[in-house]
N, C-alpha and C positions, 0 to 999 in steps of 0.2 A: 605397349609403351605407356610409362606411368605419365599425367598430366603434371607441368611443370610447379613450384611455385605459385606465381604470379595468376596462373590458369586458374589454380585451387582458390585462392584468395579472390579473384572473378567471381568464382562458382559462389564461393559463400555472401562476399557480396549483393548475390543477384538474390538469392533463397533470404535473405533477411530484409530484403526489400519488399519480398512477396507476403498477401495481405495475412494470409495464416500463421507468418513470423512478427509481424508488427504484433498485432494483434495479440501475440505472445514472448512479452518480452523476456520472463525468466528462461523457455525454450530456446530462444537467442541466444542469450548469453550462454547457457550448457552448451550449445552447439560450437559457439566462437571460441570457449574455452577448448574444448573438445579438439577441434581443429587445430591452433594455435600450439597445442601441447605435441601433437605427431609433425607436424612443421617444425618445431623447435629441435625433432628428435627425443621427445623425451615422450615419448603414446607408450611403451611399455612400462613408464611409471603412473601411467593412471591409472587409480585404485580409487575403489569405492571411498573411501576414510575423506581423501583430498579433494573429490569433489564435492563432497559431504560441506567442506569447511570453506573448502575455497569458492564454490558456488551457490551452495544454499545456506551457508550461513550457520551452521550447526555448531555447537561450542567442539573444544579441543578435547572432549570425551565423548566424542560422537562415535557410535557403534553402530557401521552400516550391521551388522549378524541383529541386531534388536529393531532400528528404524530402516526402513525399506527406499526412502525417499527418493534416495539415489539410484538402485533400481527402477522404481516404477516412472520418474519422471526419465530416465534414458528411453526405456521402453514408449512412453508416449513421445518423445523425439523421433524416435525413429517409426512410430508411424506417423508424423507430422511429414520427416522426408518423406513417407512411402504416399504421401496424397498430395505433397511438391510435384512429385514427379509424372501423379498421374493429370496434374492439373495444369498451376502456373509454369512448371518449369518442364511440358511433355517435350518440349524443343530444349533443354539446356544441353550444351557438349559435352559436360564434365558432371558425374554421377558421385555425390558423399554417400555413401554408408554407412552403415553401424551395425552391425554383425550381432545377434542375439548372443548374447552371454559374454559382448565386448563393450567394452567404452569406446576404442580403440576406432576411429574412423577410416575408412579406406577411399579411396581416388580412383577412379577409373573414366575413360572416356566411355562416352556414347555413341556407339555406331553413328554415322550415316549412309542410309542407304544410296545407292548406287543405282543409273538408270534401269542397268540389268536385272536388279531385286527389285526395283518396286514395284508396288501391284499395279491394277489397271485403272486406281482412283489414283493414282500416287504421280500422274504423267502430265501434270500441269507445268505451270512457269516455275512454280516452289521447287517441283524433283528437280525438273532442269539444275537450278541454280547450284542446291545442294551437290549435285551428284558433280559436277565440274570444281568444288572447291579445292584448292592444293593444300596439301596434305598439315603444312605450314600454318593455314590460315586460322587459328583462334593464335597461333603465337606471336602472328604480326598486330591481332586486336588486341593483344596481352601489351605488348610495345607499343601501341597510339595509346593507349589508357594508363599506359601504368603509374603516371604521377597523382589522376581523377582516382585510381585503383589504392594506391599505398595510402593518402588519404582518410579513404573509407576505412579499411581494412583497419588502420591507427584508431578511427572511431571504434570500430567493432570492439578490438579488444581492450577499450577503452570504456565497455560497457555504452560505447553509443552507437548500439544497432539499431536506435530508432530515428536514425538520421535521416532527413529527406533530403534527395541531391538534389533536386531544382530549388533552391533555397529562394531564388528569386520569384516564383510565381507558386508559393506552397497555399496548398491551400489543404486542410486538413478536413476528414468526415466527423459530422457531431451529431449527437441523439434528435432529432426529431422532435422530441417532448414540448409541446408546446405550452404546457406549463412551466419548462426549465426555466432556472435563473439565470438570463442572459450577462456574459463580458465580452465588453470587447475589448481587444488587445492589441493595444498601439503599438509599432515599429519603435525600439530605445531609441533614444537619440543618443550618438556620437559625439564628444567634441575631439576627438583625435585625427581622425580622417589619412587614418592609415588602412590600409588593408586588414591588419589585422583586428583592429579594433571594430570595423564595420562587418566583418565576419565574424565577431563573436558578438556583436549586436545583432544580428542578423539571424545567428544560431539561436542566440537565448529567448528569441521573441517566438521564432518556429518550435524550439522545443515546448516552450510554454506551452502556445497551442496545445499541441498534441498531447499535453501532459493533463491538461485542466478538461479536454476532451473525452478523455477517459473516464470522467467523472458522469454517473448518469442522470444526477439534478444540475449540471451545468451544461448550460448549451453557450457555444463558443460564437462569435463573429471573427471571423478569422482574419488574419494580418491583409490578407490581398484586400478585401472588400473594406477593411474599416479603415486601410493609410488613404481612399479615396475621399472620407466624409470627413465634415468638420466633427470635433470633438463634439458640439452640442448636438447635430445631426443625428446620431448614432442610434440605431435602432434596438437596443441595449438598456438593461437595465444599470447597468455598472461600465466602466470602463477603467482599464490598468495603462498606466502609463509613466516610462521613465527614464531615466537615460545613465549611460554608460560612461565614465572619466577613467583614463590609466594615473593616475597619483604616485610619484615615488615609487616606482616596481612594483604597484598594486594598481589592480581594476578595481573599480567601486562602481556598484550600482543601487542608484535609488529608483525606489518604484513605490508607486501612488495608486490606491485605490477610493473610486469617489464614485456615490451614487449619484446617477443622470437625476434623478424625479429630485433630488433635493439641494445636489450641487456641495454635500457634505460628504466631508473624508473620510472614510471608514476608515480605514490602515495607512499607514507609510512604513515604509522600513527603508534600511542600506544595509546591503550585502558589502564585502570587501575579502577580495581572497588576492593571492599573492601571482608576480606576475609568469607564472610556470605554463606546461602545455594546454595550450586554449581548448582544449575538448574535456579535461578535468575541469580548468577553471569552469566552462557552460555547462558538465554534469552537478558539479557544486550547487550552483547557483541557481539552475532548473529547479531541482530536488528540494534546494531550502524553500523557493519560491511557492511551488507546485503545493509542499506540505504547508504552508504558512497559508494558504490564499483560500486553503479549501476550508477550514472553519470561519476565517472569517466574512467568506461569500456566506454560505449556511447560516451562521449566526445572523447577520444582516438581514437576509429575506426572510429568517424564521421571526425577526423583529417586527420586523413590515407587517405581516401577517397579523400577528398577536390582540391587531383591534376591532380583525372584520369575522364579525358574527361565524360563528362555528356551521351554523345552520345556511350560509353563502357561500362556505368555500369547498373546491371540489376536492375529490380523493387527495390528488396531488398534494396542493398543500395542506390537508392534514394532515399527512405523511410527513410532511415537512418538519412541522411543529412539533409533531410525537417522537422525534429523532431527536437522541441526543446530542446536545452539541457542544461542545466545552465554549464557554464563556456565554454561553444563554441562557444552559440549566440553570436550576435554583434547587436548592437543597432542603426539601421539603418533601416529606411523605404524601402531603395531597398533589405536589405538583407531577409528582410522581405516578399515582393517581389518574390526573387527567390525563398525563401524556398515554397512557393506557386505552383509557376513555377515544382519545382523538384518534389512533390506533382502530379501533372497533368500527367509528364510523365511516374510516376508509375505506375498510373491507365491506364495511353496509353498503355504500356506495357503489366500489369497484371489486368484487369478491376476490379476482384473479390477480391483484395487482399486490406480487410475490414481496416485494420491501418493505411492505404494512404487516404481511404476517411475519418478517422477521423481528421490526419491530416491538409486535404484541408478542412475540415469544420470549424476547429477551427483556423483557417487562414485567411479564408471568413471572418467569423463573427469578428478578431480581423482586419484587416486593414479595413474595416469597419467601425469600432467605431473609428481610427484613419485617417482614409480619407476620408473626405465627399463625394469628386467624386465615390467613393467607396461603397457607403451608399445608395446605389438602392434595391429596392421590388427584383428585378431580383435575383440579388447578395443574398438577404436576403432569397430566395426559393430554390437557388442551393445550398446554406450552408447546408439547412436545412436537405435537399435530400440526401446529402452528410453524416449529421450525420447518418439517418436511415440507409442507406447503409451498415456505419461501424459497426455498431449495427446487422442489418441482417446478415453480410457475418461474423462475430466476435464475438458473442456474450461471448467468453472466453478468448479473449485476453488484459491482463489487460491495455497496450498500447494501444490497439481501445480505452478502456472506458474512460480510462484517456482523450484521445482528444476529443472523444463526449464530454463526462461530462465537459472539455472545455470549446466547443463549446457553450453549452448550458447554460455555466456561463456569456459568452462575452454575451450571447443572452437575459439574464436577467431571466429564468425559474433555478432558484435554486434550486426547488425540485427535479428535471429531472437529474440537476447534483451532487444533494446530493445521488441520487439515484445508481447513475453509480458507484460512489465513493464509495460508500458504497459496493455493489458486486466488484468493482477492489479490493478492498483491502481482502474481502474472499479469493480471486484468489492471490494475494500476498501482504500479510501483510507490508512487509518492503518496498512498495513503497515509495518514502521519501516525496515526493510532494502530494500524493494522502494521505496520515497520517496525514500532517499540513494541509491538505485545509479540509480535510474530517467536522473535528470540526472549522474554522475559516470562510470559504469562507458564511456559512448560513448565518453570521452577516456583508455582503457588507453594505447593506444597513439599518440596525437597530443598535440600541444600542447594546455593547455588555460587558458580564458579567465579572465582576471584575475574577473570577473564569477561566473564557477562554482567557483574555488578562496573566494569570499567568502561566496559560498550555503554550500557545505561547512563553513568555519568560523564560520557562524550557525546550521547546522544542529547544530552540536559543540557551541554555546555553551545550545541550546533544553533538552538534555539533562541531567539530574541527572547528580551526577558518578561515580555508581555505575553509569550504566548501563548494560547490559552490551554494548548493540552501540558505544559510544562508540570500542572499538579501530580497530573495521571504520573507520568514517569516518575517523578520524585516519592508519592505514594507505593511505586512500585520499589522503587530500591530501598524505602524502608522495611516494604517486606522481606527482602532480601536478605537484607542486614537482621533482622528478624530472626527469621530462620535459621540464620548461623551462628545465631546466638551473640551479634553483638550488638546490645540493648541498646548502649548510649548514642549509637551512631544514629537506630533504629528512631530513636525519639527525636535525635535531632532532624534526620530529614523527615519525617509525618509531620513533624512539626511545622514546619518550611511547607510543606506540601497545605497542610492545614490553615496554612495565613492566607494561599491563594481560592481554593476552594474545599468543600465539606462532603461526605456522604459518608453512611454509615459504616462502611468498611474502611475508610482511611480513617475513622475518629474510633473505632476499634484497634485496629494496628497501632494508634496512637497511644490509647488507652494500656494497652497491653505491655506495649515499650516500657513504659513510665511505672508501671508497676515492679518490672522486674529490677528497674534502678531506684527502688524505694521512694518512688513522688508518687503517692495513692492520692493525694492530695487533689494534685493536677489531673491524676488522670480521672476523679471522680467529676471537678469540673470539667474537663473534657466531652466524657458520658452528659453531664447534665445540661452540658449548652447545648448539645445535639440533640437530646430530648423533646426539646422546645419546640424541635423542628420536626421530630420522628416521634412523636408521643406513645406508637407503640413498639418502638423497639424493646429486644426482650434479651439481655446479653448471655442470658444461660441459654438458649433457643439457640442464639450464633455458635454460641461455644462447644455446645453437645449436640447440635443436630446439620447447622449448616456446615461446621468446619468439619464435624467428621463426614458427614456426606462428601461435601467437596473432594475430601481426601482419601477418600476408600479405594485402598488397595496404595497409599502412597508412605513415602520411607517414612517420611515426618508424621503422620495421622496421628497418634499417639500423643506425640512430645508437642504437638500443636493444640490439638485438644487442650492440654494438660493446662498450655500456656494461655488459654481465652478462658479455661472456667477461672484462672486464677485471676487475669481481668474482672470477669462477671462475679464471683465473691467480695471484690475488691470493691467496685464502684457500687454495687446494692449493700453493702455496710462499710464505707469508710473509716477510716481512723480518726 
């Protein structure tokens, strides 16, 4: 007898709740796609190609026969089930599988044993119980649950299988770090005092949690313990707070962020989305949230920091400080520099503490590419040593991956960094930088698809317009535009990218634009304001050594090259 429906949707339920599924939300979602697809009747059109696009995000010329992704992350689903089952779920009724060499999930019940089979440890109150159940009985729990059941299940393929059901007493697990930068996160306030309203209040305070949890320099105060204290009470460095209004067939929400020690507003923003199914509307607004709060917590505490003696503070926060962070850096080859510097004495400090050698690795490999004196075999093997390290001592901290995967991109091996990127964002979804590179960064050096430079400029348009990694993206799609040979576009966005912030590689890209639409002019100013700041950059160095490294073995090597030395002729004799 196959397991009904509603039975299956139970099962998956229970497994996405379990801490080895939270814990992995891209697994989740494979699985709920998975599911949903043989429920629907359509599991004999799953192909590699379609989960390829529809779950991992891969462009519309994604070749499972060349990237493996979709294989090898099936294969670890299915031992994720095979340690469900030996674990949280050794009592579930209803068994999913996945069949090596399928996508294709199968259903089946799970025995229960019978007084007569079970062993002679097996003869307590538990066999009892079991052994007397009617034959019926998960389908009369399938009928009391089934409205708590459809619900979930709407979540799930909804991409919210990181949903906690006790919404009312959630209280979420957060890193220990006692160095972390503490928030805490106030309950929205409501003015609607509808049900549904207070349930998507409700929802977006619990996801946040869990979202900003994930982050391993943030340690959370969680909604249960901080709706007790008064605001100034708060054992917290920061606190977010804000409230929810339905306007005209739209939810709006504003949210506040204010440091406790000074009583000043870092951020404020409002969200505003439209008034459709309230599990979209809270994955929206989570994800804008989540992305938007994690630079500017970072940036803030790396502020703080900036005035106490380097020789006072511990590993932690010079970790801190060494870490890029959009809207803190400063565009300076010495700042550049130091964050290296403060990097080193991390590791002097605390040898093992795997984030500092990612860090110093993707430091190495970027002044590097921007210093030639810098650009030694030596240099080039401690980098390298440095990524494996952060990798060994870190292998779950989504900030190591980030700076490997880095590192590894300054380094010219994109798979290595599409790789990392790919597990950081299992680990936490709303990274905002590891989200836009995860799909942009593969196309450095190739053409790239009409289809991924429109994802880039939705992804540019999702963002408030202060945000601070807004540059990076915009930087990116002028390389894009680049690439594919159209200049004007190319120069207009570096440009746009260049008003908000500077580094050598987007005042290159710039530089290079501008040359091909005959402003050598511009681009020679360009080169020379950066100068100022990078006193040894060396544009034939970028042109013949970084970009063909970067690019070796890639379509464009060649016609890229061709197009940076024609920059670096350009700006070292002008017209």
């Amino acid at each position: 007898m196959t397991p009904g429906r509603n039975e299956i949707e139970q099962q998956l339920a229970r497994i996405l709740r379990s801490q080895k599924f939270v814990s992995s939300p891209r697994m989740s979602e494979l699985l709920a796609y998975l599911v949903k697809a043989v429920l629907d009747g359509e599991g004999e059109k799953l192909k590699g190609y379609a989960i390829g696009v529809d779950v991992f995000d891969r462009p519309e010329d994604f070749d499972p026969s060349t990237d493996s992704i979709v294989r090898v992350q099936t294969g670890r689903l299915r031992r994720l089930l095979d340690e469900h089952y030996l674990g949280d779920g050794a009592h579930d009724p209803v068994r999913i599988t996945i069949k090596k060499g399928q996508y294709a999930p199968t259903f089946a019940y799970r025995p229960v044993p019978s007084v007569a089979e079970a062993g002679p440890g097996d003869e307590g109150p538990a066999a009892g119980r079991q052994a007397v159940l009617p034959a019926g009985y998960w389908i009369a729990v399938s009928a009391v649950g089934v409205i708590l059941l459809a619900v979930l299940f709407t979540a799930v393929l909804s991409n919210n299988f990181l949903r906690n059901p006790d919404r009312a007493q959630s209280e979420v697990s957060v890193p220990g770090n006692e160095d972390a930068i503490t928030v805490a996160v106030l309950p929205l306030k409501e003015s609607g005092h509808t049900f549904t309203d207070s349930f998507l209040a409700d929802g977006i305070t619990d996801e946040l949690i869990r979202a900003l949890s994930r982050i391993p320099t943030i340690d959370v105060v969680t909604r249960t313990s901080a709706s007790g204290e008064t605001r100034d009470s708060l054992d917290a460095d920061y606190v977010l707070e804000g409230s929810l209004q339905r306007v005209e067939g739209r939810f709006r929400v504003n949210v506040q962020l204010t440091a406790l020690t000074t009583g000043r507003t870092i951020w404020a923003e409002d969200y505003e989305r439209r008034d459709a199914d309230i599990f979209d509307v809270q994955d929206e607004i989570v994800l804008a949230l989540a992305s938007e709060l994690r630079p500017q917590l970072l940036g803030a505490a790396s502020e703080a920091l900036s005035n106490k003696p380097t020789d006072e503070q511990t590993a932690w926060e010079l970790y801190l400080q060494a870490m890029w962070t959009p809207g803190v850096a400063v565009n300076s080859q010495a700042w550049e520099v130091e964050r290296a510097a403060l990097a080193e004495q991390a590791i002097a400090l605390q040898p093992d503490f795997g984030p500092a050698h990612a860090i110093l690795a993707e430091k190495y490999a970027y002044l590097a590419n921007m210093v030639p004196e810098l650009d030694t075999p030596d240099r080039a093997q401690e980098a390298a040593l440095h990524a494996r390290r952060a990798i060994e001592l870190a292998p779950e901290d989504a900030d190591a991956l980030f700076g490997a995967a880095m590192y590894y991109w300054h380094a010219g091996n994109f798979d290595r960094a599409d790789a990392y990127l790919d597990r950081l964002l299992e680990l936490d979804p709303s990274h905002p930088m590891a989200r836009f590179m995860s799909y942009s960064a593969r196309y450095t050096c190739s053409r790239t698809p009409r289809q991924v430079i429109d994802r880039m400029i939705a992804y540019d348009r999702s963002l408030s317009p202060d945000n601070p990694v807004r540059w990076v993206v915009l930087t990116w799609i002028a390389q894009s535009h680049l690439n594919n040979g159209d200049y004007q576009l190319a120069a207009e966005y570096a440009e746009t990218s260049t008003r908000i912030f500077r580094t050598p590689d987007s005042v290159y890209r710039l530089a290079t634009a501008l040359v091909q639409i005959g402003e050598t002019g511009q681009a020679y100013d360009a080169f020379l304001a950066q100068k100022e700041f990078w006193p040894d950059l060396d544009p034939h160095h970028y042109a013949s050594t970084v970009v063909a490294r970067r690019c070796e073995g890639e379509a464009l090597k060649d016609e890229l090259v061709a197009l940076y030395q024609a920059m670096a002729d350009a700006v070292e004799q002008p017209a």
